[in-house]
N, C-alpha and C positions, 0 to 999 in steps of 0.2 A: 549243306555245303556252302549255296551261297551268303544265305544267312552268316555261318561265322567268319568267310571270308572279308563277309559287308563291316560285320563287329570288329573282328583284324584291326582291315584299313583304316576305317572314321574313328575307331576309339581307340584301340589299346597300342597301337604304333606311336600315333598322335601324342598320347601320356607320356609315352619315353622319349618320343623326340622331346618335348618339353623338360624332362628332366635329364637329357642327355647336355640339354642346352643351358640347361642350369646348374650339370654337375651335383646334380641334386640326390638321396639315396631314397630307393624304393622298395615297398617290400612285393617282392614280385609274386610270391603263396597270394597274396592278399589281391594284386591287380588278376593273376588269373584265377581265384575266384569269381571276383569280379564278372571276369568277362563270360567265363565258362555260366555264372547264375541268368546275364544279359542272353545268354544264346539258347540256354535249354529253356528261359523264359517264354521265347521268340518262337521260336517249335515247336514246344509242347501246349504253352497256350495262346498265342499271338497276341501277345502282352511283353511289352518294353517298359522293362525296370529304371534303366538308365543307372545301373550301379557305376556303368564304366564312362557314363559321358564328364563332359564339361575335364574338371581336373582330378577325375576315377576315385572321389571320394562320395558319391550319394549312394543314396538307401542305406548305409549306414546302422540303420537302426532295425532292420529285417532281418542284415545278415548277421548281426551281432546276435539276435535273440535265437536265429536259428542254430548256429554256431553252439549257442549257450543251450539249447534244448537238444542238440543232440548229445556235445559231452555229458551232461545231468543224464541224459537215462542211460547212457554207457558205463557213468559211473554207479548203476545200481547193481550192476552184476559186480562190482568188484566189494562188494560190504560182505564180513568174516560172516556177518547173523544176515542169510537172506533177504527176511521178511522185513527188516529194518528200514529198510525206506518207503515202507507201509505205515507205521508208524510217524515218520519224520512226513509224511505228504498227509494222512489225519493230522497232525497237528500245525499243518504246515509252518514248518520249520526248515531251517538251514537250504542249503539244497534243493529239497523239494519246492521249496517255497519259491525260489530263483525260476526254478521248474516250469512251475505254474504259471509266469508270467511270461516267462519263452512262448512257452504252447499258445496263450491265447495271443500273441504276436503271431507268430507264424497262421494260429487258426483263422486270423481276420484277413493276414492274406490273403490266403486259399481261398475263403470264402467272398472276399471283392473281384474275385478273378472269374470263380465259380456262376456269380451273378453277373458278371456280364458276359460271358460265354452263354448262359441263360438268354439272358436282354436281346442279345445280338441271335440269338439264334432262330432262323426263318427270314429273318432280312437281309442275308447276306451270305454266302456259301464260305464258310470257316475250313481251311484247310489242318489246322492245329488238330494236336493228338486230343485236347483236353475233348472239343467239342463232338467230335464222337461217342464220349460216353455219357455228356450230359443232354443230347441228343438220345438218349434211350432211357424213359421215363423212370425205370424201375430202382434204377440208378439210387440210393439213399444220397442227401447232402454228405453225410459223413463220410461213407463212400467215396464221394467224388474228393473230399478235401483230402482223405488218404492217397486219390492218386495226385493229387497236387502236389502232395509234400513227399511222394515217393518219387517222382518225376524230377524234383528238385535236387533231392536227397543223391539219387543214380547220378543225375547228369550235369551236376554242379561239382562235387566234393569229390570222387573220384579221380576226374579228366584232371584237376588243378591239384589236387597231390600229385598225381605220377608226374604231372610238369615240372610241379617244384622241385622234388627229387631227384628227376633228371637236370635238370640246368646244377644243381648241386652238386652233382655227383662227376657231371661234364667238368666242373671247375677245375677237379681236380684229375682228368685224364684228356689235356692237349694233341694225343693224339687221335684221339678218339674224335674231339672234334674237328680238327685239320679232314679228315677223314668225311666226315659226314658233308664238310663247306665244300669238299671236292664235290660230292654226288652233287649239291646242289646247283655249282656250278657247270657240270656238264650237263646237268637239265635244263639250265639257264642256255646255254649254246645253241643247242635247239625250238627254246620255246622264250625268242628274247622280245618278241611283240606281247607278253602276257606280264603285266603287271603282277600279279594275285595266280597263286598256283589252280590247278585245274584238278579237278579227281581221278585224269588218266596221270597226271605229271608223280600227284603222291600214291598213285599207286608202282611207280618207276623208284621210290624213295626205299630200296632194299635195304640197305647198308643204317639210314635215320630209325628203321621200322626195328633192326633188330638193336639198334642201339637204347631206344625206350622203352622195348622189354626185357632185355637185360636190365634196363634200371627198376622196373617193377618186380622181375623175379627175387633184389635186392631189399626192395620197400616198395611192397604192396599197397597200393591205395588202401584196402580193406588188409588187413594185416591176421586177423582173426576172424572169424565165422562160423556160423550155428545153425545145425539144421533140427527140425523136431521130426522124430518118427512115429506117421501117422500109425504102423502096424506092427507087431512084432517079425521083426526078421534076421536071417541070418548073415553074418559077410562069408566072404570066399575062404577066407581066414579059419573059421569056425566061431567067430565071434557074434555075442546071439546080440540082439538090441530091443529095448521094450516097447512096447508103445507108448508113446508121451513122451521115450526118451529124448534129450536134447545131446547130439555129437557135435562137439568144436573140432573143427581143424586150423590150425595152425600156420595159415602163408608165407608169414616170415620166415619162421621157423624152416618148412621147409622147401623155402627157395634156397638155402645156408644148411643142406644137410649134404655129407660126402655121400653118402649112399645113394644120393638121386644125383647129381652135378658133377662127381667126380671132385680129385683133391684140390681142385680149382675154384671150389665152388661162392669161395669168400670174394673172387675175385672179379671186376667188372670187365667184363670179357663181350662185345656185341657179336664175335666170329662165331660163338658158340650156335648162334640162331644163321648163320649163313651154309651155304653149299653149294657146291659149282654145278651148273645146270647142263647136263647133258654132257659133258666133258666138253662143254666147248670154251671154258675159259667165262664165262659169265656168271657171275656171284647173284644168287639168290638168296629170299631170306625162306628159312624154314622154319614152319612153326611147329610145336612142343605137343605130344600128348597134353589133354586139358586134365588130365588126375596126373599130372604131373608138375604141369604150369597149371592151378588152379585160379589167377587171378580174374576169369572172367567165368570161371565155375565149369560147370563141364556137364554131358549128359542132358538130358531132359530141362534142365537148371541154367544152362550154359545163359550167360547175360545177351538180353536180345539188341543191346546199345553195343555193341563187342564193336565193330566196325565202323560206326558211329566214332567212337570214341578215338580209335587209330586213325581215323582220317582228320578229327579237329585235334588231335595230340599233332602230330604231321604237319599238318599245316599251320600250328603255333607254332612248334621247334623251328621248323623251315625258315619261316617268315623274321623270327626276331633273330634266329642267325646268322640270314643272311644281311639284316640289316644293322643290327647292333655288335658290340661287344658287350659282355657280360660279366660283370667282378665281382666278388664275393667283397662285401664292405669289409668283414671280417674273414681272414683265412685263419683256420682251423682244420687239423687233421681230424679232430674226434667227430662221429657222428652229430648232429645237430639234435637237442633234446624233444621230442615229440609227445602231444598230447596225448591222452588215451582214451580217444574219442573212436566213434563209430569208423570213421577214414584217420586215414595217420598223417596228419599236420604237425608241422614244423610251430612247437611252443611258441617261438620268440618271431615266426616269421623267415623271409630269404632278403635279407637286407641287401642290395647289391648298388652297384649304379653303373651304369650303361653308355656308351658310347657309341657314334655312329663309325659303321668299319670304314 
């Protein structure tokens, strides 16, 4: 928590004040990547990228390749002939080939990060997730670099899609955020010596909480997902499953189904996740069966960053609107085209430019 509120303040405010000053257009998918890769860096392995310092244009060349290695193997599940990019990666060709030089960017990462969590370890008590597990010998490198780039993968790309998509989707429902500036400013009433929100404050943020999952039950960070099944078994259904089989379910899909939402369901609604507490007249947020809302998975599976993630989503949403306004550079009704990568990014970016309120 204070880590990203430190990231917040020193960097990603600082960027917009300067293009607020400048009238300048930013793409904001891209700054809160940024910041979100700067933070889960900072936590998981006490390592600062500085993607978002100075004018939130470095490292550059990390996030591109990672960017570029995760669409490349997202896009092998989508070839008519399977085994096709088995062929294209022996001959390293097209795509694959792209592939190949993503991974060993990303792999040199991991593994400079990996050796000095090594280096440092025994001289200095590391509170980071990394150093835990290179702290237990058995550990293979390879191992460790998968949890580097699974660490990265959770806690980068997720948190900054559901942001983009929410500021997106806020553009185009005023009152939705009229509504949200309220909460924040009766928060602000009571807690007006605090700079930087606090973790009791966004957990008072009922009305923002249910407004950013209503924006993911619309556009899911992970849009799609696959599980394999280790044994054969049955659903409740009658439906048998094999081992080794692989089941998709569908998130998008169905956050936008009538049968689960009601005939409302196309529709960006945050009251759907509210409820009045006790009958005393106080709005609360209430959360969703998770096999219903699957976005953080559910069961034995359920993502273990869930609250994590709603407190640095909270405390971004808060923070820039309480201090900016936020314009779409381009208004457009149609949805914004999105890649068809592992998380669901915005093609072209969230072009916007900013103003102080």
């Amino acid at each position: 928590m204070e880590t990203a509120a430190v990231e917040l303040q020193t960097r990603f405010v600082p960027v917009l004040e300067r293009a607020a000053a400048l009238n300048k257009v930013v793409d904001l998918q891209d700054l809160l990547e940024r910041y979100s890769f700067d933070n889960i860096c900072k936590v998981a392995f006490n390592f600062d990228p500085g993607c978002l310092a100075g004018d939130g244009t470095s490292g550059s060349e990390f996030l591109k390749a990672f960017e570029e290695a995760a669409t490349f193997s997202f896009g092998r599940f989508m070839y008519i002939l399977p085994g096709l990019y088995k062929i294209k990666k022996l001959l390293n060709f097209g795509s694959e080939s792209k592939l190949q030089k993503s991974i060993a960017t990303v792999h040199k990462f991991a593994d400079d990060i990996i050796q000095s969590r090594i280096t440092e370890s025994g001289k200095e008590p590391n509170a980071d997730l990394l150093s835990r597990f290179t702290n237990i010998s058995e550990y293979s490198p390879e191992f460790l670099r998968d949890i580097v780039t699974s660490f990265i993968l959770a806690g980068r790309d997720t948190t900054s899609s559901a942001l983009t998509w929410f500021f997106w989707i806020l553009s185009s429902h005023p009152e939705v955020k009229l509504k949200i500036l309220e909460e924040l400013k009766t928060l602000r009433l009571s807690k007006s010596d605090q700079k930087s929100y606090v973790f009791d404050d966004l957990r008072q943020m009922h009305y923002l909480h249910a407004a950013i999952s209503e924006a993911m039950r619309l556009f899911p960070p992970v849009p799609v997902d696959t599980k394999a099944c280790l044994k054969p078994d049955v659903w409740p259904d009658g439906t048998f499953v094999g081992e080794g089989w692989f089941v998709t379910y569908h998130t998008y899909a169905m956050g936008r189904m009538e049968s689960v939402w009601g005939t409302d369901c196309n529709e960006f609604r945050p009251e759907r996740w509210l409820e009045e507490k006790n009958g005393g007249g106080t709005v609360v947020y209430r959360p969703e069966n998770p096999f219903k809302y699957p976005v953080f998975h559910g069961g034995a599976r359920v993502c273990l960053g869930k609250e994590m993630a709603y407190t640095q989503m909270k405390l971004v949403a808060a923070t820039i609107m309480e201090v900016f306004e936020v314009e779409l550079e381009v208004v457009e009704k149609k949805v914004p085209e999105h890649v068809l990568s592992l998380t669901m990014r915005m093609k072209d970016g969230l072009k916007v430019r900013v103003r102080k309120s």
